[in-house]
FIVOKE-303061 format. One record per residue (C-alpha): residue number from 0; residue in three letters; x, y, z. Coordinates in steps of 0.02 Angstrom, whole numbers. Example, Ala and Ser with C-alpha at 12.3 -4.5 7.8 and 13.67 -1.06 7.14 Angstrom:
<numars>
[numar 0; ALA; [615; -225; 390]]
[numar 1; SER; [684; -53; 357]]
</numars>
This chain:
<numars>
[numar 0; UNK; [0; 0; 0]]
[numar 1; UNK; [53; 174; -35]]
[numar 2; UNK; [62; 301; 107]]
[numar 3; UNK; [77; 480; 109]]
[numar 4; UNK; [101; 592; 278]]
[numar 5; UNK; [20; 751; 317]]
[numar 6; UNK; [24; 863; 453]]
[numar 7; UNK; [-110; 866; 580]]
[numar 8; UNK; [-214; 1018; 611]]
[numar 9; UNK; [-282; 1075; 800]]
[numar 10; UNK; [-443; 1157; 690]]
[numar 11; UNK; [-543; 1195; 550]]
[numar 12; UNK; [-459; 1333; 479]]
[numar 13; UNK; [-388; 1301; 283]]
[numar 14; UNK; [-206; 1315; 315]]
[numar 15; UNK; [-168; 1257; 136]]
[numar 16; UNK; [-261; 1427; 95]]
[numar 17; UNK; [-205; 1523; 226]]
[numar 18; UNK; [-25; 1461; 213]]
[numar 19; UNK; [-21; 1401; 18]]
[numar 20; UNK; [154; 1385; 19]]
[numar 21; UNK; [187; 1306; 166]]
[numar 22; UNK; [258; 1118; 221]]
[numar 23; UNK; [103; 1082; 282]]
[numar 24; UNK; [18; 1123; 121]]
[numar 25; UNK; [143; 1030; 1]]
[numar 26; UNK; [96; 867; 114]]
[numar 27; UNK; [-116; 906; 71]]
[numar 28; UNK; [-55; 910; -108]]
[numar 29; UNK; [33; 756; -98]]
[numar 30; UNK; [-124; 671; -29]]
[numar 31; UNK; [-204; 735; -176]]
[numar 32; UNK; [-76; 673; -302]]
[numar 33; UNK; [-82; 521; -214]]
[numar 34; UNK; [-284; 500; -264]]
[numar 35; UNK; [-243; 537; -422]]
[numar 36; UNK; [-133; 444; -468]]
[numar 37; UNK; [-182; 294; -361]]
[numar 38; UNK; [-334; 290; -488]]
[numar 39; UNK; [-295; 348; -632]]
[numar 40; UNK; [-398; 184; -707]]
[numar 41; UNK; [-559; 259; -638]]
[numar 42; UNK; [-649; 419; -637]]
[numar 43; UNK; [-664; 496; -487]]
[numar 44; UNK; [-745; 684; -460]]
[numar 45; UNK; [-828; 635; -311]]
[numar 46; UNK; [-766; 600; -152]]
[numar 47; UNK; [-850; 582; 5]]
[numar 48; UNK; [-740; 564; 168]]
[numar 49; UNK; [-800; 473; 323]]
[numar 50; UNK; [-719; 405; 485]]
[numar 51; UNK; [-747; 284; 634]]
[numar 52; UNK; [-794; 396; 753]]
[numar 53; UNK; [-797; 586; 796]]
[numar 54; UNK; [-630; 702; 801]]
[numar 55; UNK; [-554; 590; 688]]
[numar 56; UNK; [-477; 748; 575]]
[numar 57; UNK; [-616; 708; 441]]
[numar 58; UNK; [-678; 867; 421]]
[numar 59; UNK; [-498; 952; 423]]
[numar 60; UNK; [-436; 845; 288]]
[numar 61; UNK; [-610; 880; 176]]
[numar 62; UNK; [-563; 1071; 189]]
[numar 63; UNK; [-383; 1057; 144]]
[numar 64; UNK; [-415; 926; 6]]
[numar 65; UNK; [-526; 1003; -66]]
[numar 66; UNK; [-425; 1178; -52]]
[numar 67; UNK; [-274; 1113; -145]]
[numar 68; UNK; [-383; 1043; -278]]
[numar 69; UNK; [-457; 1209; -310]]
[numar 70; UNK; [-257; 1274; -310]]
[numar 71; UNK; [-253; 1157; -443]]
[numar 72; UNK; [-365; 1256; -553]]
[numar 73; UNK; [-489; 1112; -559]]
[numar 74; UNK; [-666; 1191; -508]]
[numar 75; UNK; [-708; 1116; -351]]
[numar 76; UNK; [-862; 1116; -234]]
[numar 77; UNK; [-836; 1063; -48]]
[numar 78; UNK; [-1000; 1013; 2]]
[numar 79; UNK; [-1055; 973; 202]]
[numar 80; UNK; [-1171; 837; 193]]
[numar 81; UNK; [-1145; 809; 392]]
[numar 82; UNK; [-1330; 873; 404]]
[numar 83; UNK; [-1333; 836; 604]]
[numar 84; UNK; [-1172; 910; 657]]
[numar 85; UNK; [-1113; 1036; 505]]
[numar 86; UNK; [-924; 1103; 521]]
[numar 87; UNK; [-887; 1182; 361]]
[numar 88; UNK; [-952; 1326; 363]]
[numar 89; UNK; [-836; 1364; 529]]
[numar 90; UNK; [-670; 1335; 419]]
[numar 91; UNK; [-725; 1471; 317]]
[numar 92; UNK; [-815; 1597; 436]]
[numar 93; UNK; [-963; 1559; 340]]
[numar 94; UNK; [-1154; 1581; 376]]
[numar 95; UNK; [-1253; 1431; 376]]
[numar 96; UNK; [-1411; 1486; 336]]
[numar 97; UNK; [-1457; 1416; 152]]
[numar 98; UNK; [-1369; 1269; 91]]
[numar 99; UNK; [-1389; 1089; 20]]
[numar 100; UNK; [-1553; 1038; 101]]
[numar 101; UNK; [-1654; 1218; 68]]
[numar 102; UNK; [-1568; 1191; -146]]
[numar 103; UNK; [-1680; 1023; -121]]
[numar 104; UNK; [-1834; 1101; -17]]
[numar 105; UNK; [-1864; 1286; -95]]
[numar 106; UNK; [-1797; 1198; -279]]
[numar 107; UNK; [-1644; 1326; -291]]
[numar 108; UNK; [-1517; 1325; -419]]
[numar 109; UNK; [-1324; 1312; -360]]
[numar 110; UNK; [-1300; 1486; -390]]
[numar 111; UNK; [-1426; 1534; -262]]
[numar 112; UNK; [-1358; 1413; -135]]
[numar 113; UNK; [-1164; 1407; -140]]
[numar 114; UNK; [-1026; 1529; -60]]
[numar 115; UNK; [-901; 1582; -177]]
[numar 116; UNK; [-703; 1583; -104]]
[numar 117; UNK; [-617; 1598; -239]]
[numar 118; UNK; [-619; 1567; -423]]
[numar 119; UNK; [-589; 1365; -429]]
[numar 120; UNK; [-680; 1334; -238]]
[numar 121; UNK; [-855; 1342; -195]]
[numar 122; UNK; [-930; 1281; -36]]
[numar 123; UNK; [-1116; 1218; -6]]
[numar 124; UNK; [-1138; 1204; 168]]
[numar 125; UNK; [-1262; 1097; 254]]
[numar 126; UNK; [-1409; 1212; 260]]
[numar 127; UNK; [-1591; 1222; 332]]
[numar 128; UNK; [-1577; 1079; 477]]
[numar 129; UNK; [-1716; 930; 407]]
[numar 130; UNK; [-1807; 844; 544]]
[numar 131; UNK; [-1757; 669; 436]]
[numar 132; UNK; [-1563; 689; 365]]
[numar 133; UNK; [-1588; 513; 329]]
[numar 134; UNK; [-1725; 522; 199]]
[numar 135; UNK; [-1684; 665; 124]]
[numar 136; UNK; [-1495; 604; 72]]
[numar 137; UNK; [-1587; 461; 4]]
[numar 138; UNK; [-1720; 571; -108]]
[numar 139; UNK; [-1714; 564; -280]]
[numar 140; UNK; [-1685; 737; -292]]
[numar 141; UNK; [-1535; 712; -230]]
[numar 142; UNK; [-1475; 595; -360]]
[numar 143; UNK; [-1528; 702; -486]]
[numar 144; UNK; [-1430; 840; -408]]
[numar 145; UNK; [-1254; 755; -363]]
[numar 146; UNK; [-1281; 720; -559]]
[numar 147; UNK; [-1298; 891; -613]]
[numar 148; UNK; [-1180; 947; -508]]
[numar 149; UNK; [-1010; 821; -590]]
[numar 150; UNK; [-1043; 919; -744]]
[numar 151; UNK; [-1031; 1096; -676]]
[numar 152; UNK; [-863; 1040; -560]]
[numar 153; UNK; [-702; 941; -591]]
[numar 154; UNK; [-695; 889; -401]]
[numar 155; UNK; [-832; 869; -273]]
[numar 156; UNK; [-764; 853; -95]]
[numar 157; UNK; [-892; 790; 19]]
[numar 158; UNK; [-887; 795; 223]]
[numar 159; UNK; [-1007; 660; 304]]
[numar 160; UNK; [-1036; 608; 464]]
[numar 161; UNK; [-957; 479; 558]]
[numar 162; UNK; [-994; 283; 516]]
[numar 163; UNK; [-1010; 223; 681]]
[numar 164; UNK; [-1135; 383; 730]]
[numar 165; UNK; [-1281; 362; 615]]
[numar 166; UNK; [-1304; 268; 442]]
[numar 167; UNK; [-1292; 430; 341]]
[numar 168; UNK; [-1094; 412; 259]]
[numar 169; UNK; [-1153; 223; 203]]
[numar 170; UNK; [-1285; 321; 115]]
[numar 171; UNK; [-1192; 457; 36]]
[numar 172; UNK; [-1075; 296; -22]]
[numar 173; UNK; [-1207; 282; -150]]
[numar 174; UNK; [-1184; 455; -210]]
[numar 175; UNK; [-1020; 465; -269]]
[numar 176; UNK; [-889; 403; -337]]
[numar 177; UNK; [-753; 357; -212]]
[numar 178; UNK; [-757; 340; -25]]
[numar 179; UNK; [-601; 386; 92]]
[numar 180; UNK; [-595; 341; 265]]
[numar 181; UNK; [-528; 452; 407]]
[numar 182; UNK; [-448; 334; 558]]
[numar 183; UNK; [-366; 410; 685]]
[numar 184; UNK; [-250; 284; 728]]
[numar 185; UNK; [-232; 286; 928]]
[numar 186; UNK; [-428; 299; 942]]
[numar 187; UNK; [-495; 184; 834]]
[numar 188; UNK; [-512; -14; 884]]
[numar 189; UNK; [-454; -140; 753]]
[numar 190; UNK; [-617; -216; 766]]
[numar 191; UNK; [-709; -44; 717]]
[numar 192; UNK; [-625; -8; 556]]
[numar 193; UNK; [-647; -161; 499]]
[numar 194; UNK; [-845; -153; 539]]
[numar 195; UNK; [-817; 9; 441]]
[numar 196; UNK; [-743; -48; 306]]
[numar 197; UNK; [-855; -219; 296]]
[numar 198; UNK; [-1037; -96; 300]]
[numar 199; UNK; [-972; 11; 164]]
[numar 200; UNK; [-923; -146; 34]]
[numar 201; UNK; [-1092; -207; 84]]
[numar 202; UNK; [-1166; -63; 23]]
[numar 203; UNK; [-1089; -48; -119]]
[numar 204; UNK; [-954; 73; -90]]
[numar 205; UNK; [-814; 111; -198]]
[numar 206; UNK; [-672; 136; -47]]
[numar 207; UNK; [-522; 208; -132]]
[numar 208; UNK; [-418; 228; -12]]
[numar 209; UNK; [-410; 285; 198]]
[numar 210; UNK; [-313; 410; 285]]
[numar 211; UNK; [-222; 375; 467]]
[numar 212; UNK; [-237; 512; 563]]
[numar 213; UNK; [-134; 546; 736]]
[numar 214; UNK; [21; 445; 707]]
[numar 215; UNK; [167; 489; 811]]
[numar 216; UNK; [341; 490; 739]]
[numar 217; UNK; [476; 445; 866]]
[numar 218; UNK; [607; 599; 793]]
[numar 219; UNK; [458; 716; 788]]
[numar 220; UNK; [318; 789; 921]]
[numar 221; UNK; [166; 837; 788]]
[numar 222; UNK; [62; 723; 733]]
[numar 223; UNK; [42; 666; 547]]
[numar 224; UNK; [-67; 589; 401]]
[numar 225; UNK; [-45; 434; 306]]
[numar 226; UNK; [-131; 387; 174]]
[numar 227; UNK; [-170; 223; 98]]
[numar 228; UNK; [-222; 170; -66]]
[numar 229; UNK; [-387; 35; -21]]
[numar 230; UNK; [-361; -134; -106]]
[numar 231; UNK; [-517; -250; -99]]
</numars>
């Protein structure tokens, strides 16, 4: 398996914005390159990322990979589908007001709905909160709009909520393209991933590959990311 490392981040913020020249942003980019190249065979715009559990560096990672894809100059839309607990919007000092769900409820186009940061990045946050997160990521007017949406963006970088919280990632699975899961390696039981792991196949997932989050290196005192190309 192929591995990349990438720093660790204490919050939400998009240092590989902030900081686009920075260490920690060259590692983002090589997690990028990594999916890229790691399946080249396949097309992948979508990407959805999950984890095991909460604080997990999930949503972190969805900001920053999605940030260095946009520095790519592919047109990219990070989109919060973590309808229970949304986070995006925080990385980005964003209001949270209309988003994915209302696009679906009040029939909005994307213009109406996204949050512009730059050129190549645009970020649909979570939205209206829905009394039922769990039917409406499984409405077909959903479907039709993850569609619509792979032919107005290169890359679609999705945040979802935890596997082990509530079934909602297993559904977004069905969504998109390629899965990635988040596993923060001195949290997570053995046992648990591979439960993870075992309820996305069964659903059909296409799991390209899982980052390990929280792995301490003996010469150093931060933390960092590896990533893993998935084999079946």
């Amino acid at each position: 398996m192929m591995k990349r490392k990438i720093d660790q981040l204490g919050s939400y913020v998009p240092i590989s914005d902030k900081e686009p020249h920075s260490i920690i942003t060259e590692q983002y980019r090589k997690l990028r390159t990594n999916i890229e190249l790691s399946n080249f065979n396949q097309e992948i715009k979508s990407i959805a990322l999950t984890s095991t559990m909460a604080m997990e560096g999930k949503t972190v990672t969805s900001i920053n990979l999605a940030t260095v894809y946009a520095q790519s100059g592919m047109k990219t839309l990070l989109i919060d589908m973590d309808l229970r607990k949304p986070k995006i919007h925080r990385g980005f000092k964003m209001i949270n007001q209309i988003g994915l769900s209302d696009m679906i409820t009040h029939k909005l186009d994307i213009d109406q709905a996204v949050q512009i940061v730059n050129p190549h990045l645009d970020i649909l946050t979570s939205g209206t909160k829905l009394p039922y997160p769990a039917e409406f990521l499984m409405s077909d007017a959903l479907k039709s709009l993850m569609k619509d949406l792979k032919t107005k963006y290169d890359r679609i970088i999705i945040d979802t909520p935890p596997m082990t919280a509530v079934t909602d990632a297993s559904i977004i699975s069905s969504l998109v393209d390629g899965m990635i899961i988040v596993i923060a390696s001195r949290e997570a039981k053995t046992d648990v991933a591979s439960r993870v792991i075992q309820d996305l196949k069964d659903n059909g997932a296409n799991i390209i590959g899982s980052v390990m989050t929280r792995v301490q290196k003996r010469e150093h005192k931060y933390m960092n990311y590896y990533y893993y190309n998935y084999k079946a």
